[in-house]
Residue frames relative to the residue before (quaternion, step in Angstrom):
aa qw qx qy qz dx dy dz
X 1.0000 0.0000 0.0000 0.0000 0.00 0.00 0.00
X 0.3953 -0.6964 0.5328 0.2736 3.62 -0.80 0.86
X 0.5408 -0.6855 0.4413 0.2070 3.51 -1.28 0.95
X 0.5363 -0.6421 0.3871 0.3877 3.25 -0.33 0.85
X 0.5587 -0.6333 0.3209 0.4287 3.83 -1.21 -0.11
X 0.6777 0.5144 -0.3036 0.4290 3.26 1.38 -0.59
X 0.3409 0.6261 -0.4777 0.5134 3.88 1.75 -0.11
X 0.5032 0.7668 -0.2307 0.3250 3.65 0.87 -0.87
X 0.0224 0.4570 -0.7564 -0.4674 2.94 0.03 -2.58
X 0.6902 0.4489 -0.5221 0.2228 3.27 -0.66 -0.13
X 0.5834 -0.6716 0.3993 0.2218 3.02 -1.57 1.08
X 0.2249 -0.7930 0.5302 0.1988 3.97 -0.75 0.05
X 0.2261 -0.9091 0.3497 -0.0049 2.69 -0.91 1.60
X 0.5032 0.3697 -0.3828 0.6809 3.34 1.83 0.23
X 0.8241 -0.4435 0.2364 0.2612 3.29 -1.82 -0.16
X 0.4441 -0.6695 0.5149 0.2990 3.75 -0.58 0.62
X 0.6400 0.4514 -0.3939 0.4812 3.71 -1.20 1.70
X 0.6502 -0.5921 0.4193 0.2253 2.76 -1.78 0.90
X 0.6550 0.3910 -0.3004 0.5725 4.14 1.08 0.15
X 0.1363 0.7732 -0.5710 0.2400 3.40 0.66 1.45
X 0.1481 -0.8147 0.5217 0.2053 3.85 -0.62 0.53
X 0.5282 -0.7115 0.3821 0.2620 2.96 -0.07 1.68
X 0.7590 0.5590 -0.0794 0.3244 3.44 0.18 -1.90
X 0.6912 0.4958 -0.2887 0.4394 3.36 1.71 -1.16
X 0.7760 0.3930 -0.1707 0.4629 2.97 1.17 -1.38
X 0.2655 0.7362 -0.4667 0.4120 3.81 1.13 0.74
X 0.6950 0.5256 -0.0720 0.4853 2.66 0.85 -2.19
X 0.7954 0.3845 -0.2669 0.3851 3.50 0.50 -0.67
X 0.4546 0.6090 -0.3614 0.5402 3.44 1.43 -0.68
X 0.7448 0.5561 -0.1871 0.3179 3.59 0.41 -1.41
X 0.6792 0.5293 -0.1240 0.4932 3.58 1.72 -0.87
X 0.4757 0.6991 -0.1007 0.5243 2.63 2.13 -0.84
X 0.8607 0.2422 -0.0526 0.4447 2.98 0.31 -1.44
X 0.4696 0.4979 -0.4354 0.5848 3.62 1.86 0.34
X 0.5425 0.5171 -0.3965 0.5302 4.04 0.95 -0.54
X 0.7388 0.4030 -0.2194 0.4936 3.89 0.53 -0.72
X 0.6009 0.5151 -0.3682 0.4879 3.61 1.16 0.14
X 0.6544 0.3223 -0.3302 0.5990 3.55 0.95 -1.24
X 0.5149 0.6636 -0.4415 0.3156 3.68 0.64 -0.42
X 0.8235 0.2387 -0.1516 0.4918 3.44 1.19 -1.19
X 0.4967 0.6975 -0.2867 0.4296 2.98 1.38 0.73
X 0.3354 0.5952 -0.2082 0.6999 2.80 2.41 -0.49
X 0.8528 0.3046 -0.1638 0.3912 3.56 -0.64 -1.27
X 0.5600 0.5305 -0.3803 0.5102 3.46 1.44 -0.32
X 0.7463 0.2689 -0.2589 0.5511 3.81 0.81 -0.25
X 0.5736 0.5933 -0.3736 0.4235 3.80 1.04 0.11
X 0.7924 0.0789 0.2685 0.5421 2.85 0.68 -1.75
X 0.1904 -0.7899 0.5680 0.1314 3.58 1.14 1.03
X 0.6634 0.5383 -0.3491 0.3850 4.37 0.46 -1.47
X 0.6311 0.5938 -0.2388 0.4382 3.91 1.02 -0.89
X 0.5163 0.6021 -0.4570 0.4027 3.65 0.78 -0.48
X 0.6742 0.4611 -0.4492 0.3620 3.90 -0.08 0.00
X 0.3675 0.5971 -0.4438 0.5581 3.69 1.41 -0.62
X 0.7598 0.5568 -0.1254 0.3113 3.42 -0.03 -1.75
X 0.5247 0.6050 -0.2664 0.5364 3.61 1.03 -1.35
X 0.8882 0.2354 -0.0469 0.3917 3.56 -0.05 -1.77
X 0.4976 0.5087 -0.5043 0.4891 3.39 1.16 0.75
X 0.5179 0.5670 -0.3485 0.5375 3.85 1.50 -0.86
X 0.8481 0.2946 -0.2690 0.3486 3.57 0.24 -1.07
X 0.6582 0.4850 -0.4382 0.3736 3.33 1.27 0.22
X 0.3642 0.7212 -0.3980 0.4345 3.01 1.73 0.36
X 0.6480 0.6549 -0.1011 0.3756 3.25 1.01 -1.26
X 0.6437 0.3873 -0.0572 0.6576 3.12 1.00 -1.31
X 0.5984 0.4131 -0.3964 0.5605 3.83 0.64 0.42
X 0.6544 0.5952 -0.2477 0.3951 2.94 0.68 -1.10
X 0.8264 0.2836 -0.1168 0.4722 3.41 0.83 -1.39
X 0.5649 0.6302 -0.3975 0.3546 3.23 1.29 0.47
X 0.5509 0.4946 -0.4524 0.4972 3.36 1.82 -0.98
X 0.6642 0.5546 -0.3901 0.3147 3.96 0.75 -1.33
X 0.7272 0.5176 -0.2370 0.3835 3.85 1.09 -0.07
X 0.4318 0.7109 -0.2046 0.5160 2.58 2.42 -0.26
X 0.7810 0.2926 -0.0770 0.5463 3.33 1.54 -1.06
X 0.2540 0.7188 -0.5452 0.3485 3.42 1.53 1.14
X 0.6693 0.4306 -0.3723 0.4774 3.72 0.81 -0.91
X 0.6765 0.4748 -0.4303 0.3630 3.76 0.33 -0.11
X 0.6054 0.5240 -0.3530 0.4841 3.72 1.36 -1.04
X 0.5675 0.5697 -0.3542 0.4774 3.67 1.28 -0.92
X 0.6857 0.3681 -0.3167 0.5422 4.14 0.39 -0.92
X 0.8621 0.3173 -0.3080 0.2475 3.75 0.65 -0.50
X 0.2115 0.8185 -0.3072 0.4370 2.81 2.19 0.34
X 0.7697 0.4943 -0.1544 0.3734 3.30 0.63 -2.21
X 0.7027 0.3656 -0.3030 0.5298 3.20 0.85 -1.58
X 0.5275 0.5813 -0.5198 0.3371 3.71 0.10 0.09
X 0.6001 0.5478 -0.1578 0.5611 3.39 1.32 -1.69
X 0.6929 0.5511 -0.2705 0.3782 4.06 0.76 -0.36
X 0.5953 0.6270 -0.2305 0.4465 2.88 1.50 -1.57
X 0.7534 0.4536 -0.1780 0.4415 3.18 1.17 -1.56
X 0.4114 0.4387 -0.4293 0.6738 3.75 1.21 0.02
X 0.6386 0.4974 -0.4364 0.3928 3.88 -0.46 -0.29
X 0.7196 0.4697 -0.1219 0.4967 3.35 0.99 -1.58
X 0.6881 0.4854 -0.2885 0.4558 3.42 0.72 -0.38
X 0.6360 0.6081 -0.2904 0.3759 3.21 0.95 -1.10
X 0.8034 0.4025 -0.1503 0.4122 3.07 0.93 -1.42
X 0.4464 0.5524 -0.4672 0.5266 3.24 1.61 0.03
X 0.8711 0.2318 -0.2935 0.3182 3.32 0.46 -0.21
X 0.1137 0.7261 -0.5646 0.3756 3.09 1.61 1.04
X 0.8029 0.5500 -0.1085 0.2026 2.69 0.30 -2.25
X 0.6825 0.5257 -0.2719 0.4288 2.95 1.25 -1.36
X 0.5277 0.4723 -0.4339 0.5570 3.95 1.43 -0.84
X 0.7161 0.4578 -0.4048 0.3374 3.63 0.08 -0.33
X 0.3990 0.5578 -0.4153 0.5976 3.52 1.21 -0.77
X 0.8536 0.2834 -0.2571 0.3535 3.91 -0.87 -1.20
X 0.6187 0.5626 -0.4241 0.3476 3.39 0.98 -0.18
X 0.6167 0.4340 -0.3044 0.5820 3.37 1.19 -0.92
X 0.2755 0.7649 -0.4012 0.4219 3.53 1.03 0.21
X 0.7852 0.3958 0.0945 0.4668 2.57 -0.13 -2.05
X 0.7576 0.4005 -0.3464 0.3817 3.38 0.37 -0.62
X 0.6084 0.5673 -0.3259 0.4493 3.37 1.41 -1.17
X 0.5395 0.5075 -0.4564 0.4930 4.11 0.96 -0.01
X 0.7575 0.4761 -0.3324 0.2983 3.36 0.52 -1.40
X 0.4945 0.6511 -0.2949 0.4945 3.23 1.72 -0.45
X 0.6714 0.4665 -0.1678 0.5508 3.46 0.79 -1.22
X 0.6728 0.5444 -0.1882 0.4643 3.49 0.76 -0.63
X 0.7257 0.2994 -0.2448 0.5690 3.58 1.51 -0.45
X 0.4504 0.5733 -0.4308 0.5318 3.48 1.06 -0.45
X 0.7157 0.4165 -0.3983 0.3945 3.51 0.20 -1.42
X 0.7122 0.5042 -0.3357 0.3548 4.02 0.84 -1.33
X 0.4478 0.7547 -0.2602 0.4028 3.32 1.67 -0.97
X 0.7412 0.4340 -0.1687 0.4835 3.41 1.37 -1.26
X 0.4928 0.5962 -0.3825 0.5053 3.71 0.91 -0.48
């Protein structure tokens, strides 16, 4: 089970609970953390001494950031598998089919094959 962010120290920056939108709060982190870039890009040419304020607001972006995306490792894992099943399903039965295909094969010679001895 992944540790929570505050098990951490780290602060959380989207909502606490199990009905997090992943996708929303990506999106926001991400706008965020482009506002906190030109931000320290600013303060890097204003105030060159201020950039550490700046730094550890980016990386606590980050570290949000990669906590929801690890959050959604156990779902890519379950939708991985059944993907990986489906495709074992499909195969198999292709080669159901395909033993079935050679069997009626096979029989239709042995047929041909007695008919023909049948005739001698």
């Amino acid at each position: 089970m992944l540790p929570s962010l505050e098990e951490q120290g780290v602060r959380q920056l989207y909502p606490k609970g199990s009905s997090v939108d992943y996708k929303k709060e990506l999106k926001s982190l991400n706008r965020e953390l482009l506002f906190q870039m030109l931000e320290l890009a600013d303060v890097l040419v204003e105030r060159p001494s201020q950039y550490a304020r700046r730094v550890e607001d980016l990386s606590l972006i980050f570290k949000n950031m990669y906590h929801l995306l690890n959050s959604l490792r156990p779902y890519q894992a379950r939708a991985t598998l059944i993907h990986i099943l489906e495709l074992q399903i499909q195969r198999r039965k292709q080669a159901i089919e395909d033993i079935r295909k050679r069997r009626e094969e096979a029989r239709q010679l042995l047929r041909e094959s007695l008919s023909t001895l049948d005739g001698i």
